[in-house]
KEVO-465075 format. One line per 4 residues: for each residue x, y, z of C-alpha. Coordinates in nm, 4 decimals, always signed. Each point is the difference from the previous one (the first is absolute). Layout:
BEGIN
X,Y,Z ~ ... $
***
This chain:
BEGIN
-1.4050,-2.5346,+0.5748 ~ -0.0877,+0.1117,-0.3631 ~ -0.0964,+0.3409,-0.1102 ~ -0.3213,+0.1688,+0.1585 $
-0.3009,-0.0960,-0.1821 ~ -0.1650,+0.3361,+0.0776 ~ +0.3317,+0.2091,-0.1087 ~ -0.0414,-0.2245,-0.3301 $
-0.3602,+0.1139,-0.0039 ~ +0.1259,+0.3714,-0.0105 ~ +0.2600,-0.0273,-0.2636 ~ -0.1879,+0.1826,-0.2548 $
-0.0941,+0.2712,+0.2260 ~ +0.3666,+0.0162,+0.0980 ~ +0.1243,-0.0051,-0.3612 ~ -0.2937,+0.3099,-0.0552 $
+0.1280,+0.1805,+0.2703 ~ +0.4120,-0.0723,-0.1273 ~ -0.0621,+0.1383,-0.3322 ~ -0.1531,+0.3146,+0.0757 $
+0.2965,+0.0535,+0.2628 ~ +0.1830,-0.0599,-0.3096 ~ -0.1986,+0.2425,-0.2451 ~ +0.0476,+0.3022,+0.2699 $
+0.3697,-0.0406,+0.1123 ~ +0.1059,+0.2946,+0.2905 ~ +0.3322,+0.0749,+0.0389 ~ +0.1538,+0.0530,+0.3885 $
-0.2031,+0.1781,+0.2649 ~ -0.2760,+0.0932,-0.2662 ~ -0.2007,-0.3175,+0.0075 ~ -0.3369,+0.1730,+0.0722 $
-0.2007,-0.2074,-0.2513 ~ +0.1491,-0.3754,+0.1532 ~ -0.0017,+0.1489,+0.3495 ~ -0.4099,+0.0638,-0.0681 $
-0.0735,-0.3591,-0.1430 ~ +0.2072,-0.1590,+0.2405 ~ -0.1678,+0.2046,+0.2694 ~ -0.3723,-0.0573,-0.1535 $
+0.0439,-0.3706,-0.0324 ~ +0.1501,-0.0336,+0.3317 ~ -0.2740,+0.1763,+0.1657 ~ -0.2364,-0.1824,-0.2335 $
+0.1083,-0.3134,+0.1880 ~ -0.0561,+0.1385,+0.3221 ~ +0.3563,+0.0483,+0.1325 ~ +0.0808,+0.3478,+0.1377 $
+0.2031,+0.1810,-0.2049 ~ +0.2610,+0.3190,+0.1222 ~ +0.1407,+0.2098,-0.2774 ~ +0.3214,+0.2182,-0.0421 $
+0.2206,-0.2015,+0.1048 ~ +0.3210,+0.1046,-0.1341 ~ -0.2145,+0.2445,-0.1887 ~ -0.1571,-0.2076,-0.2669 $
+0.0111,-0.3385,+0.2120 ~ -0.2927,-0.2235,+0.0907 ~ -0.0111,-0.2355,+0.3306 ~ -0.3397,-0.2156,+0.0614 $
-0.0497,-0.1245,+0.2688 ~ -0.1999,-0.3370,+0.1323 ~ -0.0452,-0.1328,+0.3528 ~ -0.1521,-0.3196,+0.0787 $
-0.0278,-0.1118,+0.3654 ~ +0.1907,+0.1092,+0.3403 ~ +0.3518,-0.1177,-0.1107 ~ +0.2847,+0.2925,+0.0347 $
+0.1835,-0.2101,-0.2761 ~ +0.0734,+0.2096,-0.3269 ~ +0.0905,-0.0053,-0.3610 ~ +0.1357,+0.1991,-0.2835 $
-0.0619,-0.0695,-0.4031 ~ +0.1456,+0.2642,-0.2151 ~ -0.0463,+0.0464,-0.3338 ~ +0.1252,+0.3333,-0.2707 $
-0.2147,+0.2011,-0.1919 ~ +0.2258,+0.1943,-0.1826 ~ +0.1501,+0.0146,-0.3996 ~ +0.2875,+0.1182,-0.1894 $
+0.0662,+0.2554,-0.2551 ~ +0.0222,-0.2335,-0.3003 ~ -0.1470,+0.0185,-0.2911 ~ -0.1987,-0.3175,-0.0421 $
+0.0275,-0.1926,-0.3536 ~ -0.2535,-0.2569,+0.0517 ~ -0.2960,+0.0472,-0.1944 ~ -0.2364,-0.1918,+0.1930 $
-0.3679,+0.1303,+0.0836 ~ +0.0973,+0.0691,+0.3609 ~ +0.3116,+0.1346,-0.1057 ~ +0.0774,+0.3556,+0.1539 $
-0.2069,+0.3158,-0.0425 ~ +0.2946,+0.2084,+0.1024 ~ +0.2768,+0.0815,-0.2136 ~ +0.3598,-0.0540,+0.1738 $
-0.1434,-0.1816,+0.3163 ~ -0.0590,-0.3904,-0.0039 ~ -0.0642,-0.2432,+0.2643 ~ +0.3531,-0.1662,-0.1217 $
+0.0702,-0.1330,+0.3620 ~ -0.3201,-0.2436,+0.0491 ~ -0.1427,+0.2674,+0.3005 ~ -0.2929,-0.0421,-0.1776 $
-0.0100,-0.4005,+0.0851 ~ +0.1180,+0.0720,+0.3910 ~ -0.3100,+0.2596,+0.0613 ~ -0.2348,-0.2942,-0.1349 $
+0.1446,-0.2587,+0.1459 ~ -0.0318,+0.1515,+0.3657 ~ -0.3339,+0.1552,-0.1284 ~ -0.1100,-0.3843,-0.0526 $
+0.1526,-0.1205,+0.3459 ~ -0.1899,+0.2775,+0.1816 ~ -0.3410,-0.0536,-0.1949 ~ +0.0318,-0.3601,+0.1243 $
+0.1010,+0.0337,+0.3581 ~ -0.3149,+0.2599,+0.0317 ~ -0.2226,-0.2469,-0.1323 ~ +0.1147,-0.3163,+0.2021 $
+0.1698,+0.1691,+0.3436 ~ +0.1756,-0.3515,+0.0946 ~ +0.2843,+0.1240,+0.2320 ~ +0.0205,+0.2489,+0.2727 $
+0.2361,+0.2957,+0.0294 ~ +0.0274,+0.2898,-0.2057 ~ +0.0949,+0.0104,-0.3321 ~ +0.1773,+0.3056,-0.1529 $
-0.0781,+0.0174,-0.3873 ~ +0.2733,+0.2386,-0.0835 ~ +0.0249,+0.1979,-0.3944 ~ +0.3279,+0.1780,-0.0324 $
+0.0484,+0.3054,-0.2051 ~ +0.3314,+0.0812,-0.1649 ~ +0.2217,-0.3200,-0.0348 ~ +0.1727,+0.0975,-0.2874 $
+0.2471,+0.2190,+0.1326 ~ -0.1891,+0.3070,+0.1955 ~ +0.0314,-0.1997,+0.3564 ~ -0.3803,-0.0738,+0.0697 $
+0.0677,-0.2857,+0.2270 ~ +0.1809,+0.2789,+0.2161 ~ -0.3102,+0.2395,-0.0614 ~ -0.2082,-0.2278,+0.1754 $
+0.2469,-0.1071,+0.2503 ~ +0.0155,+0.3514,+0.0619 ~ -0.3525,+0.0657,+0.0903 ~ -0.0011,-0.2266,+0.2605 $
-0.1166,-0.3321,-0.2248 ~ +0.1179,-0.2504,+0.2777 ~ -0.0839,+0.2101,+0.2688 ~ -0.3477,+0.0151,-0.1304 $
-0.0443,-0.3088,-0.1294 ~ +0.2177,-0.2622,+0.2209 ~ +0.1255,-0.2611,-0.1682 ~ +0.1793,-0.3591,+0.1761 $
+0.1114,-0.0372,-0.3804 ~ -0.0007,+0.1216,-0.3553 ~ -0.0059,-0.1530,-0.3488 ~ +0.0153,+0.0890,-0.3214 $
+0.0895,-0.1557,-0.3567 ~ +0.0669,+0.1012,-0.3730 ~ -0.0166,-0.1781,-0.3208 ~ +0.2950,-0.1445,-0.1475 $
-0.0353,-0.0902,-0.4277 ~ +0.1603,-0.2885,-0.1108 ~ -0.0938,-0.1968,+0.3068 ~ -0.3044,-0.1798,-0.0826 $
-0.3374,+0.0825,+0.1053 ~ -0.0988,-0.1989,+0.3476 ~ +0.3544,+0.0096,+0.1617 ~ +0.1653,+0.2499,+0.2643 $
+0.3659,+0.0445,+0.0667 ~ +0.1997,+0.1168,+0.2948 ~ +0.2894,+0.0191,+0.1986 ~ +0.1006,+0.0706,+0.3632 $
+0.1783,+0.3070,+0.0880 ~ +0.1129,+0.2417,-0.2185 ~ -0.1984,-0.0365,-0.3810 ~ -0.0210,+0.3250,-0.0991 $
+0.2678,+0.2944,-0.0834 ~ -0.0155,+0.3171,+0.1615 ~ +0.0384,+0.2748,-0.1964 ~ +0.0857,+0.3418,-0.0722 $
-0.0095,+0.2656,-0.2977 ~ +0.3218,+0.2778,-0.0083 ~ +0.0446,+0.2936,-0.1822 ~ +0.3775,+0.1039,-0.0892 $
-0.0066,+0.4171,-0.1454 ~ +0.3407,+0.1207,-0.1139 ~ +0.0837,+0.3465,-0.0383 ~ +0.2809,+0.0647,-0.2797 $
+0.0439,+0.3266,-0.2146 ~ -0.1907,+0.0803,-0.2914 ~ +0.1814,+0.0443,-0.3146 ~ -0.0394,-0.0108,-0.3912 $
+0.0034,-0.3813,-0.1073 ~ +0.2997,+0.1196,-0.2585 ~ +0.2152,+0.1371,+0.3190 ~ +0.0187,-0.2805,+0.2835 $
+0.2992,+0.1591,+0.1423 ~ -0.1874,+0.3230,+0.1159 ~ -0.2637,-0.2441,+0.1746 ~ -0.0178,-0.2928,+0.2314 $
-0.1822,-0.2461,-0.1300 ~ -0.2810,-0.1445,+0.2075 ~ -0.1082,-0.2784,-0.2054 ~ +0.2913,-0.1387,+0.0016 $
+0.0581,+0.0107,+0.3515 ~ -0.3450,-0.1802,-0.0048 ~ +0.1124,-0.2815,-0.2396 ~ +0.3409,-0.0706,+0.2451 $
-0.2369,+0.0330,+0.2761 ~ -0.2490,-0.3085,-0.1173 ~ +0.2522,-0.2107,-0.1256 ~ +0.1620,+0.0149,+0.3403 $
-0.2786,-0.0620,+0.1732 ~ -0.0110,-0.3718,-0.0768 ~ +0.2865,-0.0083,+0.1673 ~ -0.1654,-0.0091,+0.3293 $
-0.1705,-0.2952,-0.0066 ~ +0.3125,-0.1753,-0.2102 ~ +0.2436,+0.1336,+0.3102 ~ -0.1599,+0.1417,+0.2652 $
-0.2971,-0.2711,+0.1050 ~ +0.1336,-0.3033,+0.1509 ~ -0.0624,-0.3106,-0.3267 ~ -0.2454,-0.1685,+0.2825 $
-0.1964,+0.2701,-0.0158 ~ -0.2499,+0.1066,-0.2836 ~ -0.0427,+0.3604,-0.1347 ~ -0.0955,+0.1977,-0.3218 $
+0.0861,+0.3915,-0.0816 ~ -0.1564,+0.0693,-0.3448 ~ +0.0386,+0.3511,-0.1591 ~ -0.3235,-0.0299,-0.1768 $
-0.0442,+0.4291,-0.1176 ~ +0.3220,+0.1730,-0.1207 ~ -0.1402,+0.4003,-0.0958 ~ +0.2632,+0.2676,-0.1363 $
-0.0411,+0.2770,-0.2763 ~ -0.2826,+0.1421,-0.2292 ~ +0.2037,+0.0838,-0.2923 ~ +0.2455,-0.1271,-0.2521 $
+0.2583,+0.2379,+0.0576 ~ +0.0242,+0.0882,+0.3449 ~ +0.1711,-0.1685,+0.3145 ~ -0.2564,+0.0265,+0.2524 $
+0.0274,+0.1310,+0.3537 ~ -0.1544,-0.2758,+0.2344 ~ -0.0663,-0.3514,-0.1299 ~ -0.1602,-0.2548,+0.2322 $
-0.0122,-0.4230,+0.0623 ~ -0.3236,-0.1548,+0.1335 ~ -0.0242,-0.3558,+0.1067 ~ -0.1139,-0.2994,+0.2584 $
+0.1810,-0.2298,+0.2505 ~ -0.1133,-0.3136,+0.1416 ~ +0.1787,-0.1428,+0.2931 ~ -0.1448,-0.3040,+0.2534 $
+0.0928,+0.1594,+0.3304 ~ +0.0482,+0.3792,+0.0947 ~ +0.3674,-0.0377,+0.0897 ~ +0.0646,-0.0602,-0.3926 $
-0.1947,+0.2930,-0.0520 ~ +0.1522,+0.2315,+0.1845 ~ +0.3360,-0.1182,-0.1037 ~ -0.0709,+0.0634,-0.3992 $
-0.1633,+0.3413,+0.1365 ~ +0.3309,+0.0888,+0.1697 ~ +0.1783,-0.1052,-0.3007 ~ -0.1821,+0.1461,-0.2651 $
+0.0257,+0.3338,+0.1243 ~ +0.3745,-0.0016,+0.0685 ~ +0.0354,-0.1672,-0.3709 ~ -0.2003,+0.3091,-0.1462 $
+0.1794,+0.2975,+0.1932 ~ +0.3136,-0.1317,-0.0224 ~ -0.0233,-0.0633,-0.3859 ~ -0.1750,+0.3254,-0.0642 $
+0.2834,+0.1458,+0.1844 ~ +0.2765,-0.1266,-0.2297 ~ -0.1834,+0.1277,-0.3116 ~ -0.0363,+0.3410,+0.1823 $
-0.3432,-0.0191,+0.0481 ~ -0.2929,-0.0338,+0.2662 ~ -0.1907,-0.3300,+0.0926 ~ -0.2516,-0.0004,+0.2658 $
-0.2353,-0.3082,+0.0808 ~ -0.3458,-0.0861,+0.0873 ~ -0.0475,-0.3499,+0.1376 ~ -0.3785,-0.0556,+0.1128 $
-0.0405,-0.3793,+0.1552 ~ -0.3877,-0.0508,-0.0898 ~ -0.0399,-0.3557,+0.0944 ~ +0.1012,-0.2506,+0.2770 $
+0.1125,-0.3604,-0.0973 ~ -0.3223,-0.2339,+0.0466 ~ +0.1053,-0.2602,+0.2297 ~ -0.2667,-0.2402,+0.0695 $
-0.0291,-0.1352,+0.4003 ~ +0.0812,-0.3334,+0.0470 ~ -0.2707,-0.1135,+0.1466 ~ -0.2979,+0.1708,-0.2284 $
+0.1759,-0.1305,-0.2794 ~ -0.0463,-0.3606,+0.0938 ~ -0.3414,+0.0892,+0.1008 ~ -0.0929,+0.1530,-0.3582 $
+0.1712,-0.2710,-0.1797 ~ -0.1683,-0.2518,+0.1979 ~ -0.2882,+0.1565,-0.0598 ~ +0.0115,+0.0355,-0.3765 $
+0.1204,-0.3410,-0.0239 ~ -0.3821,-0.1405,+0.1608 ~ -0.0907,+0.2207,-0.3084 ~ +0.1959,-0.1169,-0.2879 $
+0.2311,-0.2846,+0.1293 ~ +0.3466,-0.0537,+0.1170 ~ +0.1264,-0.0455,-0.2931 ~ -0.1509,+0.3537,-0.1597 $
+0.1894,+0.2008,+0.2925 ~ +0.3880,+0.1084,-0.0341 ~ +0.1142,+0.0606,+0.3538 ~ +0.3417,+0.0556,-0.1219 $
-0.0544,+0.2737,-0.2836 ~ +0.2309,+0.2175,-0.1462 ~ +0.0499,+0.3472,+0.1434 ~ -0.0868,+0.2705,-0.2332 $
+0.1946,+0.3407,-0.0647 ~ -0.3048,+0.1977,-0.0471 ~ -0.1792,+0.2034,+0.3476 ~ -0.3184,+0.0232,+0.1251 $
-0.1045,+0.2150,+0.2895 ~ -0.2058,-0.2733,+0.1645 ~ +0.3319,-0.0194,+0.1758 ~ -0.0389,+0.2858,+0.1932 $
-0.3156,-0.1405,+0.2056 ~ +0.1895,-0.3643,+0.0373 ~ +0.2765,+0.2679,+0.1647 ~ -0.3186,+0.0692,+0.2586 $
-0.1585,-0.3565,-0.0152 ~ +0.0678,-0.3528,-0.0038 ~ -0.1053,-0.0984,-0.3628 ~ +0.0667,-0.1643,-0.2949 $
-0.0251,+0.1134,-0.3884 ~ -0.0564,-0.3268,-0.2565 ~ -0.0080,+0.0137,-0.3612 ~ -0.3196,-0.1493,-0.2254 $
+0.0191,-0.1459,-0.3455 ~ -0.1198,+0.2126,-0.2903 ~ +0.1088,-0.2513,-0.2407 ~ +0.2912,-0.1191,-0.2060 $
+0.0515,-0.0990,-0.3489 ~ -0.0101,+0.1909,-0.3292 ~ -0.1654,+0.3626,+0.0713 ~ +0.0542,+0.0582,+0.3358 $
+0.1656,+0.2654,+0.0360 ~ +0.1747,+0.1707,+0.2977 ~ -0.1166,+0.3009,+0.2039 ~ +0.0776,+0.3559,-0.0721 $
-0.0356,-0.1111,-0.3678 ~ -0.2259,+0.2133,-0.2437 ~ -0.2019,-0.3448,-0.0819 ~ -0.0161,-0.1329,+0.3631 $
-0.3412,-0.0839,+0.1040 ~ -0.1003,-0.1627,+0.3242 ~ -0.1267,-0.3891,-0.0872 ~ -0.3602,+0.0094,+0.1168 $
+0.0298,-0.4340,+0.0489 ~ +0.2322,+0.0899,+0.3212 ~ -0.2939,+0.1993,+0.1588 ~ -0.1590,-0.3047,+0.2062 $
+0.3125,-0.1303,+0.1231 ~ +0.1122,+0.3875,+0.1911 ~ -0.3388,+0.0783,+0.1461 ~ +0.0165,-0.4236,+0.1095 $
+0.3151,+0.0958,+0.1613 ~ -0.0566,+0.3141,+0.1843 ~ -0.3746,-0.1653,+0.1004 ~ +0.1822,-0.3439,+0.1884 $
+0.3070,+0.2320,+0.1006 ~ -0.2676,+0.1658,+0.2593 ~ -0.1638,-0.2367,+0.0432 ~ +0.2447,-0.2509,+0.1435 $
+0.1557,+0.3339,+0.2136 ~ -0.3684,+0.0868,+0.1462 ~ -0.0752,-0.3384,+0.0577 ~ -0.2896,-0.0622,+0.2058 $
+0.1117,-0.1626,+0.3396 ~ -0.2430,-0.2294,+0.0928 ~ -0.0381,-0.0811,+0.3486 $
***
């Protein structure tokens, strides 16, 4: 089964409708402008469209026949606060916010799938066209969980996918199980004693309390989590003093930890807070910790991964699917509806070789050549779910 002639057909429209996402990137929870055209072109194609869900989110929804049978597609809308360094014409129109995550390229391809399942309406069921605000970080998969998104809009199953660059265009990858990290941001702030950077004895310094405290936080993954297991604590901020000549008063460390199951988690949480008080204490000072867990490891069902790897393989070919990928140590909040649904999460080529480039990068751009195969994906994914029963 070869790519959709008809999603071919709308490749330029797709690419039209990809760049302008690009040129107008919204950061988390204010994606009025992409939660407009994706509502406009969804009602455009006749599907019914509900908006604010998780504030800035957009479901569509199409039924076709008498079946009680239903689907999910989700796709993000959202950017990141980069400062883009491409120079391209649809390059962004926003200083320090970029589409640097391909979002862009998920909105069209599910815009593409829906366009074509309005126009043909070969399955029956109901299919849930979901647009997620807030991936990167602000919890909009929990947004619209919160406001009732499966209750709403009932769903037997849920998929969703994201580019991956250096994989070439027209193959997926996936895994079973656990594939993606959960993770968590902390904030360390240490109290010491301000003093005059020429008298250390009359202070207590906080910043270095703060370097003792990051060092030893490798630790925990080196000799706390078991060597089976798979972890990373990264002190990414370290913030302490305004002036040459003064020992500061507070000092804090900022960072990220990624972790495939929430027992790991809470184990570096226990242990990063008693490795922070307890060094503070020695130095005479105060540590006190704020561990926030914002996403859920993805773990893909069993079952809807063999049926979206199946399915991608009608589209591309056995030999252009990787059922055995590699798990990655970066989140994504798509996990938190797989926690609610049976689903599956694949990754799509967006192209290898010299230029690619990988996400979050200032030069990242989505490749416009992977549109077809995405919006071919999520079109046969319902499809084969909703299948017509004949009789």
């Amino acid at each position: 089964m070869p790519l959709i002639p008809r999603i071919e057909e709308l490749h330029d429209d797709m690419t039209a409708w990809r760049r302008d996402i690009h040129a107008h990137p919204e950061l988390g929870f204010e994606e009025q402008r992409t939660s407009d055209l994706v509502a406009e072109q969804l009602a455009g194609f006749g599907i019914e469209v509900h908006r604010g869900v998780g504030k800035t989110g957009v479901v569509g929804v199409l039924r076709v026949g008498n079946s009680h049978r239903s689907i999910g597609l989700r796709a993000d809308m959202d950017a990141l606060p980069i400062l883009e360094a491409n120079r391209f014409d649809h390059r962004s129109r926003h200083d320090g916010r970029m589409h640097a995550c391909g979002h862009d390229g998920h909105t069209t391809m599910l815009l593409g799938a829906a366009r074509y399942l309005a126009e043909t309406r070969q399955f029956d069921g109901t299919i849930n066209f979901i647009f997620q605000p807030a991936e990167e970080g602000l919890g909009g998969a929990a947004a619209m969980i919160k406001d009732g998104l499966f209750e709403r809009f009932p769903c037997d199953a849920v998929f969703g996918m994201h580019n991956r660059p250096g994989l070439d265009v027209g193959k997926f990858q996936i895994r079973t199980g656990a594939m993606m990290a959960g993770g968590a941001y902390f904030d360390i702030a240490i109290t010491g004693k301000g003093a005059h950077g020429a008298r250390p004895e009359s202070g207590i310094d906080p910043v270095l309390v703060g370097a003792h405290i990051a060092t030893a936080l490798q630790s925990i993954v080196a000799r706390n989590v078991k060597p089976t297991d798979t972890a990373v604590v990264s002190v990414t901020q370290i913030h302490g003093g305004d002036a040459y000549n003064v020992i500061p008063q507070t000092a804090a460390l900022r960072g990220t930890v990624r972790t495939f199951s929430q027992a790991t988690m809470a184990l570096v949480e226990r242990n990063m807070g008693r490795l922070a008080s307890s060094i503070a204490a020695g130095f005479g000072a105060t540590a006190a910790l704020d561990f926030r867990r914002l996403f859920a490891p993805l773990v893909n069902d069993a079952t809807e991964t063999a049926f979206i790897a199946d399915t991608a393989a009608e589209l591309v070919g056995e030999a252009n699917v990787n059922r055995n990928a590699n798990v990655v140590m970066a989140s994504e909040d798509f996990s938190f509806m797989l926690e609610r649904r049976p689903g599956a999460y694949i990754q799509i080529g967006n192209g290898a070789g010299e230029g690619a480039c990988e996400v979050h990068n200032p030069s990242y751009d989505f490749n416009d050549a992977a549109l077809p195969f995405g919006a071919s994906l999520f079109v046969r994914l319902a499809e084969k779910k909703l299948e017509r029963m004949t009789r």
